[in-house]
C-alpha positions in Angstrom: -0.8 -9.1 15.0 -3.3 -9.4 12.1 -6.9 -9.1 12.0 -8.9 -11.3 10.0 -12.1 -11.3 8.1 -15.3 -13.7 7.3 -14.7 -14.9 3.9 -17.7 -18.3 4.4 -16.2 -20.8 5.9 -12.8 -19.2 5.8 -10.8 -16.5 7.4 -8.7 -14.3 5.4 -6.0 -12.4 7.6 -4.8 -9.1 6.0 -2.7 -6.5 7.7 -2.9 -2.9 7.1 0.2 -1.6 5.1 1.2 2.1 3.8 3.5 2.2 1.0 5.9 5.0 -0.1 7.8 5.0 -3.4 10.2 7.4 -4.8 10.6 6.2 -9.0 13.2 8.0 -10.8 12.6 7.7 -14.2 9.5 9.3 -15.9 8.9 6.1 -17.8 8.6 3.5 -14.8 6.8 6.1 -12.5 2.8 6.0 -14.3 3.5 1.8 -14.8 4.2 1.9 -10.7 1.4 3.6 -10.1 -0.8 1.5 -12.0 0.3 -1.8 -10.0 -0.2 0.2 -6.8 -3.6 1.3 -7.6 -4.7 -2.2 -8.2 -3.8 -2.9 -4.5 -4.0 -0.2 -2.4 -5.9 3.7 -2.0 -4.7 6.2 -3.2 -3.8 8.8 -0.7 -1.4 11.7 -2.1 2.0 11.9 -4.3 3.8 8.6 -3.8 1.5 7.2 -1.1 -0.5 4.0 -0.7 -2.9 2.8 2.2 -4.8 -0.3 2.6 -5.1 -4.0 3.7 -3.6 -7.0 2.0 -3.9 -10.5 2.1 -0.4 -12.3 2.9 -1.0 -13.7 -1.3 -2.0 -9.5 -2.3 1.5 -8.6 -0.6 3.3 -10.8 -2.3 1.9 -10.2 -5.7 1.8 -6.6 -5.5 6.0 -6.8 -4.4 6.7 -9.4 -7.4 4.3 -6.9 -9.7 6.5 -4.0 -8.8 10.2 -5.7 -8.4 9.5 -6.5 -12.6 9.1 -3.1 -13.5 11.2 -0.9 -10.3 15.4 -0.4 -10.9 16.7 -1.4 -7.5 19.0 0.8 -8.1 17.6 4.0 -9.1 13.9 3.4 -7.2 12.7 2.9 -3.8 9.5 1.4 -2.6 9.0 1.0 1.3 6.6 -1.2 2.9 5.4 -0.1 6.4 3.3 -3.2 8.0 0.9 -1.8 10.9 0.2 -4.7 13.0 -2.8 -2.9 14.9 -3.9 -0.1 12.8 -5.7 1.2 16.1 -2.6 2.5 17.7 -1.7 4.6 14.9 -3.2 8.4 15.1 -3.1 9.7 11.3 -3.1 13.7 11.8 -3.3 15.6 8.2 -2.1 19.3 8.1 -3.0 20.9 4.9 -5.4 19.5 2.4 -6.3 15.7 2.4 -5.5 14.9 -1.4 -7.9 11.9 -1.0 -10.5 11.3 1.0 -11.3 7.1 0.7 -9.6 5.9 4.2 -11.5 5.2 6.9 -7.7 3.9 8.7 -8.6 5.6 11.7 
């Protein structure tokens, strides 16, 4: 289930997502990341956090789907309903430090 937010008058329902890509060509890989970074935190190599309106998601797949090779690429969308449940356990270093997920 979503969570939503004050926006005014309005409520604005977002979900918490994590994406993963794996781009394999050089050339596609920086233009990937720049569309993710719009969107979402950065959190290490190939990793995204964050919440998104229902309109965010859908840009931010129809951003990437222009520029990805559905052949060569892969970009996976994990949508955490209840970003409560999920325990986030880091071994090593934390390459970046800007969630507060849990």
């Amino acid at each position: 289930m979503s969570h939503t937010k004050q926006n005014g008058k309005k409520q604005i329902k977002k979900m918490f997502y994590v994406l993963v890509y794996d781009i394999a060509s050089v050339k596609r890989l920086p233009r990937v990341l720049k569309i993710c970074r719009k969107f979402l935190y950065w959190i290490q190599n190939s990793v995204f956090e964050g919440e998104l309106t229902r309109s965010q998601y859908l840009d931010l797949k129809i951003q990437l789907t222009k520029v990805i090779n559905r052949k060569e690429d892969s970009v996976i969308f994990y949508a955490i309903r209840n970003p409560q449940v999920v325990d986030k356990q880091i071994l090593g270093k934390e390459k970046n430090e800007i969630s507060n997920f849990i």
